[in-house]
C-alpha positions, -999 to +999 in steps of 0.1 A: -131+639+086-161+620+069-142+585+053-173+565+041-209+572+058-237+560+046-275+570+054-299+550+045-337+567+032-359+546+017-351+536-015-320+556-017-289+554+002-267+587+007-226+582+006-204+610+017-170+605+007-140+619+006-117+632-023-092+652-008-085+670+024-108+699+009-129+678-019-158+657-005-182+641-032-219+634-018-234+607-037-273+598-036-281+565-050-318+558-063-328+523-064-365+531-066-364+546-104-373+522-129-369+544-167-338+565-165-351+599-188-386+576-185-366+556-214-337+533-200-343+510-180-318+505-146-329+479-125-293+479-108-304+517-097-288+551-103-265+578-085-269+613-087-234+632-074-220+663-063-195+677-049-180+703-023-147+721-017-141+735+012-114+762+011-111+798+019-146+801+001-168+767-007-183+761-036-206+734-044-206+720-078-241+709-088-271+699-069-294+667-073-325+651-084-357+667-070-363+628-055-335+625-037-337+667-023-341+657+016-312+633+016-290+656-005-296+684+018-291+664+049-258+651+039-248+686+022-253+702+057-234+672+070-203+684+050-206+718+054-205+716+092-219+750+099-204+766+074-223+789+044-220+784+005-201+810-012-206+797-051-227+770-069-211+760-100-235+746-128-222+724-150-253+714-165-289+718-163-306+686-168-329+683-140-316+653-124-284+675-113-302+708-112-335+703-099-320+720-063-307+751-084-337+772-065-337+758-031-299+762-025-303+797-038-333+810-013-310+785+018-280+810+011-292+846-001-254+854-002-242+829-028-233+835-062-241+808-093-213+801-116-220+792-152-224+802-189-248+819-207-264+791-218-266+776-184-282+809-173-311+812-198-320+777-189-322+783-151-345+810-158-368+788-180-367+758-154-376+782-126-387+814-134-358+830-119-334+857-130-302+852-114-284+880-127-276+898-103-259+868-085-242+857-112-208+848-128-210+839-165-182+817-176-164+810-205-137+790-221-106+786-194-122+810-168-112+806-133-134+808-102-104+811-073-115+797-036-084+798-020-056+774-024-083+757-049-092+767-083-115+758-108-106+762-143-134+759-168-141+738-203-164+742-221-183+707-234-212+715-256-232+685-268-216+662-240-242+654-239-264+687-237-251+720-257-250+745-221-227+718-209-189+727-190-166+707-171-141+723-150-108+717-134-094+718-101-062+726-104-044+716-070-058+684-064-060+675-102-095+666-103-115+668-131-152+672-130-168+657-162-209+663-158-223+634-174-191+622-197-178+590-180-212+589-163-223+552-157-257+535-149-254+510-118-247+513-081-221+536-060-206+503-054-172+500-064-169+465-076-201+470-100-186+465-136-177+499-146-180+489-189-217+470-177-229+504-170-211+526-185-212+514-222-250+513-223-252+548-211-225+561-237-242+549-265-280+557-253-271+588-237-241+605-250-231+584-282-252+603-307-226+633-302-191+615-306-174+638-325-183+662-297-169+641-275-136+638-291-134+673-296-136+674-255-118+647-250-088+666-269-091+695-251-083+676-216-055+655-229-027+679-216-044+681-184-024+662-157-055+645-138-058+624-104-092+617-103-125+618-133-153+633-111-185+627-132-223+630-122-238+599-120-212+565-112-181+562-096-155+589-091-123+573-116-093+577-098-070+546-111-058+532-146-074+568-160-061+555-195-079+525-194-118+546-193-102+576-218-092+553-242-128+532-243-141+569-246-120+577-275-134+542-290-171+548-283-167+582-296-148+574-323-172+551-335-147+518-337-158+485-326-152+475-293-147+439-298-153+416-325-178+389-329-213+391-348-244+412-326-279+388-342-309+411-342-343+397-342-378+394-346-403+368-350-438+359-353-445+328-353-407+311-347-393+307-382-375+340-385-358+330-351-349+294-364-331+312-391-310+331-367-305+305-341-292+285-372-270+316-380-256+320-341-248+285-346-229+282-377-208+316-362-201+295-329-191+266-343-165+287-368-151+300-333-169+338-336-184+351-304-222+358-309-243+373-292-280+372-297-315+394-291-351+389-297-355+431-299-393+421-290-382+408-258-350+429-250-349+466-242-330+486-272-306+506-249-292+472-243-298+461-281-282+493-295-252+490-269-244+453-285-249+470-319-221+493-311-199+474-291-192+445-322-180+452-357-204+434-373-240+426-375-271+406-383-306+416-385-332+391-393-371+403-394-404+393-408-423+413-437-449+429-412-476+443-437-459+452-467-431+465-442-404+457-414-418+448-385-425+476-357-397+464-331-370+457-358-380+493-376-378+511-340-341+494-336-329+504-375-339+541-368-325+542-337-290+530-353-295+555-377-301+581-353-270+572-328-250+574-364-241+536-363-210+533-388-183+513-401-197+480-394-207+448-422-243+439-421-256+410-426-296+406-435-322+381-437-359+383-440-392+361-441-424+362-454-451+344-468-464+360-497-444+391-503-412+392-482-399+431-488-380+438-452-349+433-465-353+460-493-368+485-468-339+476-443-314+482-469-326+525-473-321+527-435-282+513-438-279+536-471-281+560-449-256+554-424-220+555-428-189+532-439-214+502-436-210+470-461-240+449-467-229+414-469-239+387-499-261+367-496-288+386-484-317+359-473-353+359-481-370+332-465-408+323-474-427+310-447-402+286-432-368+271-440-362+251-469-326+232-481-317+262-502-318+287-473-296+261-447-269+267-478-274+306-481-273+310-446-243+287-446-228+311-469-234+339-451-224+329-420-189+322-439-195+361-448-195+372-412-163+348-405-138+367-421-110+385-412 
């Protein structure tokens, strides 16, 4: 009935496609926003999904971003083709999926919401609206029947918000995941899936893993066709492939190996010193990879962090402490609960170089995570004895 159209407003570009013969996803993509959560940035855009089943009754499961409302609602009617909504399922509240919560309501007086009591609460605080006499509170493996469809429903608190459920269609095997297996990028299917999707794990979701895990458990006897997040592309092949990265993110297990340099630098030296250390790790056949944190965004510092087993920060004493960007970047770690990785360190300074001590409390803090000998404290600039240590260290970082 609908294959692929797509309607172009502005800076968005509106895809209706379809799942099944009764499952249509209607995807908005936003090219225009620069700060995803006014935070990350995505300068390969955003989509903002949801979806429709049309059965004996039709539900539509989740709204849109209050940007992209007058392309949502035009390709909603689209779908519907004349027809009412009978339930609008709310799988999670954050504003970029929910923002339409109130206009869908007052376009169909007759339709009942579907979600939990947590869900509930926060629609009245987003909008001022009590709901409850149009509303059907859910709870662990409820079931909302349409017709020949059902949805059954799991609960997913923390993933990445605590009101959060998924819920599972149970004829077409489709499972809809609210912002787990979400992705930055464009609907475009040949956008890397990890490029996306890794940075907005770890930034997003990552701080809750052992949420995730719990979730990702529940599902595992599920017999699925098709992972039907919020943002990203709808997952419908090699479904093993994206659980088990899941299960590695959440897990907290490196990714790949190889040696993530973190950086900062004043005046150069500090950034001689790790450009020395990058090269000693190439040329010992390690992959590097290697970030000013002054000049790179940290949702795409903190996603190398993650993604490698081991690391190096290098930083200048910035008075008496560790400079801003390099501090913003350890507490950031600490906060995702970076874990079971070595650490290398190395610091500079001219009269009192302390970073290293100071950067040392924050890793004491984390878990599973081995400092590395020799630590390096460089005064002013590199001398013969440092081109040794970081020899040595860089031996450190080779092993295994």
């Amino acid at each position: 009935m609908f294959g692929d159209i797509y309607t172009s407003k502005a800076a968005f570009r509106g895809m209706i496609s379809k799942i099944s013969d009764s499952v249509v996803c209607i995807t908005e993509e936003d090219m225009d926003l620069d700060l995803f959560e006014s935070r990350y940035p995505i300068p390969d855009g955003v989509t903002y999904n949801s979806y429709v089943i049309l059965d004996d009754k039709v539900a539509v499961l989740d709204t849109a971003d209050e940007c992209v409302t007058d392309a949502w609602l035009a390709d909603l009617k689209t779908v519907l083709n004349g027809r009412s909504v009978d339930y609008l399922v709310i799988h999670h509240m954050e504003p970029d999926h929910a923002a339409n919560i109130a206009t869908l309501a007052d376009m169909y007086p007759d339709m009942k919401l579907v979600g939990n009591d947590m869900i509930f609460r926060m629609v009245t605080q987003f909008f001022g609206i009590d709901y409850s006499d149009r509303s059907i509170v859910m709870e662990e493996g409820g079931v909302l029947e349409l017709g020949k469809h059902s949805l059954r429903f799991v609960m997913a608190p923390l993933v990445h918000w605590p009101e959060v459920m998924m819920s599972y269609e149970q004829s077409d095997r489709l499972l809809f995941t609210a912002d787990g297996f979400g992705r930055f990028g464009p609907a475009d299917p040949s956008y890397d899936w990890c490029k996306g999707a890794r940075r907005y794990f770890f930034n997003i979701v990552g701080k809750f893993g052992k949420q995730v895990m719990k979730l990702l458990d529940k599902v595992s006897d599920l017999e699925i066709s098709a992972i039907c997040p919020l943002h990203g592309p709808i997952l419908k092949e090699d479904l093993g492939h994206y659980v088990s990265l899941y299960r590695t993110w959440a897990s907290y297990t490196p990714e790949d190996k190889g040696v993530f340099i973190a950086y900062t630098s004043v005046y150069g030296n500090t950034r001689k010193a790790a450009m020395r250390l990058a090269e000693l790790l190439d040329d010992r056949g390690i992959n590097v990879k290697i970030s000013d944190l002054s000049r790179t965004d940290l949702s795409y510092a903190l996603e190398d962090a993650f993604r490698y087993d081991r690391l190096a920060v290098a930083t200048t004493t910035y008075e008496g402490g560790v400079f801003p960007e390099m501090e913003f970047f350890l507490m950031e770690l600490k906060s995702k609960k970076y874990q079971n990785r070595k650490v290398a360190m190395i610091d500079n300074g001219t009269w009192a170089p302390n970073a290293c001590n100071l950067m040392k409390k924050y890793f004491e803090g984390m878990t599973d995570i081995t400092i590395l000998e020799p630590v390096i404290s460089i005064r002013s600039a590199m001398n013969d004895g440092d081109r040794k240590s970081l020899e040595d260290l860089a031996a450190e970082l080779a092993k295994d």
